[in-house]
C-alpha positions in Angstrom: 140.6 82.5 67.0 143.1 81.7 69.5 142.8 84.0 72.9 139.3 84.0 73.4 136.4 82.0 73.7 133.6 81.5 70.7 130.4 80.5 71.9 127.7 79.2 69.2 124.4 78.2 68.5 121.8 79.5 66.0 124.0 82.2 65.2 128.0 82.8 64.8 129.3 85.2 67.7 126.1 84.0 70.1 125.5 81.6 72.5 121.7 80.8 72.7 119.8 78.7 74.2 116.1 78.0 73.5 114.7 78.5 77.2 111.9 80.9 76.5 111.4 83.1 73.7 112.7 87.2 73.8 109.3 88.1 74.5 109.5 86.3 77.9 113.3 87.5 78.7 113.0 91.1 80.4 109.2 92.2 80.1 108.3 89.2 82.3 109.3 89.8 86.2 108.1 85.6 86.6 111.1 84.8 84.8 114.0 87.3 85.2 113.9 86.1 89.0 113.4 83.0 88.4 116.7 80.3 88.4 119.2 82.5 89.6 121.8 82.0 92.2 121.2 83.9 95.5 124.6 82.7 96.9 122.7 80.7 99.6 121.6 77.5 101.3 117.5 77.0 102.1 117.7 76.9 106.0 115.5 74.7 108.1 112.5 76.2 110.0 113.7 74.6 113.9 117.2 75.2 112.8 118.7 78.6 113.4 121.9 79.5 110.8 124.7 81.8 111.9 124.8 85.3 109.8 126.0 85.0 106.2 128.9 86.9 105.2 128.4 89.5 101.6 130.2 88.1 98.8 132.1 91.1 97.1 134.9 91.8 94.9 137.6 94.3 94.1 138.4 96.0 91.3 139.5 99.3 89.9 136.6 99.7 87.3 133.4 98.4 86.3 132.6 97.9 82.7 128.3 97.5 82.2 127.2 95.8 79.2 123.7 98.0 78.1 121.0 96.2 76.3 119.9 93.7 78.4 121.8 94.9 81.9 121.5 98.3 81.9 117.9 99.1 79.6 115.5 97.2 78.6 114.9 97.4 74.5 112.4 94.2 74.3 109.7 95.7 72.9 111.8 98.0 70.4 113.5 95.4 68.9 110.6 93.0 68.6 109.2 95.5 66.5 111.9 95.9 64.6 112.6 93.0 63.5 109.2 92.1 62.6 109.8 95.1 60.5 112.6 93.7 58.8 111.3 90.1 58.5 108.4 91.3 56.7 111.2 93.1 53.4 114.0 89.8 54.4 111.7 87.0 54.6 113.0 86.2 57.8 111.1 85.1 61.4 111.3 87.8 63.4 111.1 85.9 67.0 114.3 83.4 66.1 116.3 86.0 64.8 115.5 88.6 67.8 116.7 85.7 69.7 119.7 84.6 68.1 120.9 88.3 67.6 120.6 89.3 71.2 124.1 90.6 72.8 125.5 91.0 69.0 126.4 94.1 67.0 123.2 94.9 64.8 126.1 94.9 61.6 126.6 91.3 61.9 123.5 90.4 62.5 122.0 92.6 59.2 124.8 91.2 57.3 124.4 87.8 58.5 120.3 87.1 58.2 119.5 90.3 55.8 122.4 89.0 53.7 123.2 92.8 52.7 126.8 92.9 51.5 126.8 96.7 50.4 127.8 98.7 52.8 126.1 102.0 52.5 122.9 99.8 52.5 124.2 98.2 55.5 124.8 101.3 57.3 121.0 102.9 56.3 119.3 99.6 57.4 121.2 100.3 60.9 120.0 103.3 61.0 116.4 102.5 60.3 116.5 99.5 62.9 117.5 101.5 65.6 115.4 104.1 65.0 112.8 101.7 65.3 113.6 100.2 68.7 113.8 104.2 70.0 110.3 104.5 68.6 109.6 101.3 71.0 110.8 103.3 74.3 113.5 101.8 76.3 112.9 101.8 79.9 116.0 101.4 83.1 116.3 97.6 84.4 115.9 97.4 88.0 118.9 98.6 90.2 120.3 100.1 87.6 119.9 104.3 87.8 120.6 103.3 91.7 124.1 101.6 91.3 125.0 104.4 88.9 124.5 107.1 91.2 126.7 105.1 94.1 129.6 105.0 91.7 129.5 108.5 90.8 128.7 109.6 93.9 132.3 108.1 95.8 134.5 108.1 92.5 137.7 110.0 94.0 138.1 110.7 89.8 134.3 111.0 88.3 135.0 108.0 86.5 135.7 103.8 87.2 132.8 102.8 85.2 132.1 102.9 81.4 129.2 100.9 79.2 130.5 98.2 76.6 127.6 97.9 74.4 127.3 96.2 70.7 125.0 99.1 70.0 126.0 102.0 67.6 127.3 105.4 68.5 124.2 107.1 67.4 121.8 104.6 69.1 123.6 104.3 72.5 123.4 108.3 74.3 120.0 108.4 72.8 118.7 104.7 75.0 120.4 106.0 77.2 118.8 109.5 77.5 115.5 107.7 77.3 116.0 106.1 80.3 117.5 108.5 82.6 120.9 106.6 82.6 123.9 109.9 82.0 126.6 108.6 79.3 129.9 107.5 81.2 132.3 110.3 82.3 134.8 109.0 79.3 132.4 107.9 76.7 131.0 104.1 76.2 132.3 101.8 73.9 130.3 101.3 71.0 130.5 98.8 67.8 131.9 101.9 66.1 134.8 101.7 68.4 135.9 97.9 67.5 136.6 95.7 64.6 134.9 92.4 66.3 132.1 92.4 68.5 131.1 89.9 71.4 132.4 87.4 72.1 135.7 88.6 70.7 137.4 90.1 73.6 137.8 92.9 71.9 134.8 95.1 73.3 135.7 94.8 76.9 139.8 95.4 76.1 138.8 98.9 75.0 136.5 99.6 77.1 139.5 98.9 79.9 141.5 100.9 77.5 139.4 103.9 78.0 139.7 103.8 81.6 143.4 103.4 81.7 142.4 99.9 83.8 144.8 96.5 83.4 141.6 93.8 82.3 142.4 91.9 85.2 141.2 94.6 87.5 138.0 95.5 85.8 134.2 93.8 86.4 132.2 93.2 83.8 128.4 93.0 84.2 126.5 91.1 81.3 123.5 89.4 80.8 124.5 87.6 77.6 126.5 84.4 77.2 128.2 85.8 74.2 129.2 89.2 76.4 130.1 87.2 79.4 132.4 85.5 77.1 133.7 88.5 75.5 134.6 89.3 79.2 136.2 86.3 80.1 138.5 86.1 77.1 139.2 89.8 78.0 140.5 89.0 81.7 137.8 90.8 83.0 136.1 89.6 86.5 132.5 88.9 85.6 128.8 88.6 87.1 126.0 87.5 85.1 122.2 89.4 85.7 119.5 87.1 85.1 117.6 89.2 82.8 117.6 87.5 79.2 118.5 83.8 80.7 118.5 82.1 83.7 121.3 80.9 85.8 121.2 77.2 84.5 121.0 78.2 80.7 124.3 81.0 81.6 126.1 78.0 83.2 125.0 75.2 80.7 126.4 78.2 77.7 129.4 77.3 78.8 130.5 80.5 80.0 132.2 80.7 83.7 131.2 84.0 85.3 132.6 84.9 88.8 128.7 85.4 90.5 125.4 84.9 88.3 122.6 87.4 90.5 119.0 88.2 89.9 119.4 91.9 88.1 121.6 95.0 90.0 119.3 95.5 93.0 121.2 92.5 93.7 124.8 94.1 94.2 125.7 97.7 95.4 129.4 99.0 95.6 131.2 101.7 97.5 134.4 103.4 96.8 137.5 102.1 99.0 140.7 105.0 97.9 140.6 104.5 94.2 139.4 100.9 93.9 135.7 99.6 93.9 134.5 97.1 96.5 131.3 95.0 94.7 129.3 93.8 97.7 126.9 90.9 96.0 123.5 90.6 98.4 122.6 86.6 98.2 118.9 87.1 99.6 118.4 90.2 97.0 
């Protein structure tokens, strides 16, 4: 489709690359902090190196992706998906990794191969009930850099979640992990008629925030949402949580900074626009 960029693999609207498998991606600390750029050059023991200067950016809003940047799911969706494998005949490990960053509608229609769509909508249902059964829990940094952008928005707002999650699903993750619901509501699959990596997600969620693309951030940990944002016109940093840096870069997707997770970045509030400082030795 002309406009945006379509990343594929094992799956459609996904980019993935067999690295590790899901299990590995966020439960494991070993690997979310492992092959991602810090921004930085390894400096010589007898040779002293002048003071670095913080990377940052400038934007008017930030748009978070959730699953993945935001919350940590893993063990829900493992779980649910073995569920479902064992009434689709499917495996449960490739298509939890081939489905990760997508709306759960494409990927139920897609490996389930349910075409009605009352079906469709109860087997949603039932999948993400599942995964809240399996207790979602905050990624690191991510309650802190919340409470920074609330705390100096001139307006209560500048931020909003994109996610490819349902509006039923999303404000309860959310609630299970502490993280409040954005002042103007997130942007769920409900809200768009293509999900990642269409551009569509992250146009509305700039939509909701009254915010030209161009002058929002998006924060993603998927290839195929870091695509989305790319196509969108959105600034964008990938968190090392579900891939490392080489397997983002080799996806083919060109984000503005790839960092470790969101202890890695913290922001202030300069008049009405947001100034991202990006720590390389976090």
């Amino acid at each position: 489709m002309e406009g945006w960029m379509r990343v594929t693999s094992h799956g459609p609207r996904k980019d993935v690359l067999a690295v590790v498998r899901l299990e590995h991606y966020l439960i494991d600390p070993s690997f979310r902090h492992s092959g991602c750029v810090q921004h930085s050059t390894s400096a010589s023991l007898s040779t002293p190196h002048p003071p670095r200067t913080m990377p940052s950016l400038t934007v008017d809003a930030i748009l978070f992706d959730m699953d993945g940047t935001l919350i940590d799911s893993t063990p829900g969706v493992l779980q649910a998906w073995r569920t479902f494998a064992l009434d689709y005949g499917l495996n449960a490990a490739e298509v939890a990794h081939a489905s990760h960053g997508r709306r759960l509608y494409d990927t139920l229609k897609e490996y389930c191969r349910i075409d009605d769509e009352n079906k469709l909508q109860a087997e949603i249902i039932r999948f993400e009930d599942e995964v809240i059964r399996g207790g979602p829990v905050p990624l690191p940094g991510a309650q802190s850099l919340l409470e920074q952008i609330q705390a100096g928005s001139p307006s209560a707002s500048g931020w909003t979640i994109v996610t490819s999650a349902t509006n039923l699903y999303t404000p309860q993750a959310l609630a299970k992990c502490g993280i409040p619901l954005p002042p103007l509501g997130a942007v769920t699959s409900n809200d768009v008629a293509y999900g990642k990596p269409h551009p569509a997600p992250y146009l509305a969620g700039a939509r909701r925030l009254g915010v030209d693309p161009s002058r929002c951030l998006v924060i993603e940990d998927a290839p195929s949402g870091l695509a989305s944002g790319n196509a969108a016109g959105c600034k964008t940093i990938a968190v090392c949580t579900s891939h490392t840096a080489p397997a983002i870069r080799e996806s083919g997707v060109k984000p503005d900074y790839i960092i470790r997770d969101l202890t890695s970045i913290s922001i202030r509030w300069i008049g009405e626009s947001i100034e991202v400082n990006i720590n390389p030795s976090a």
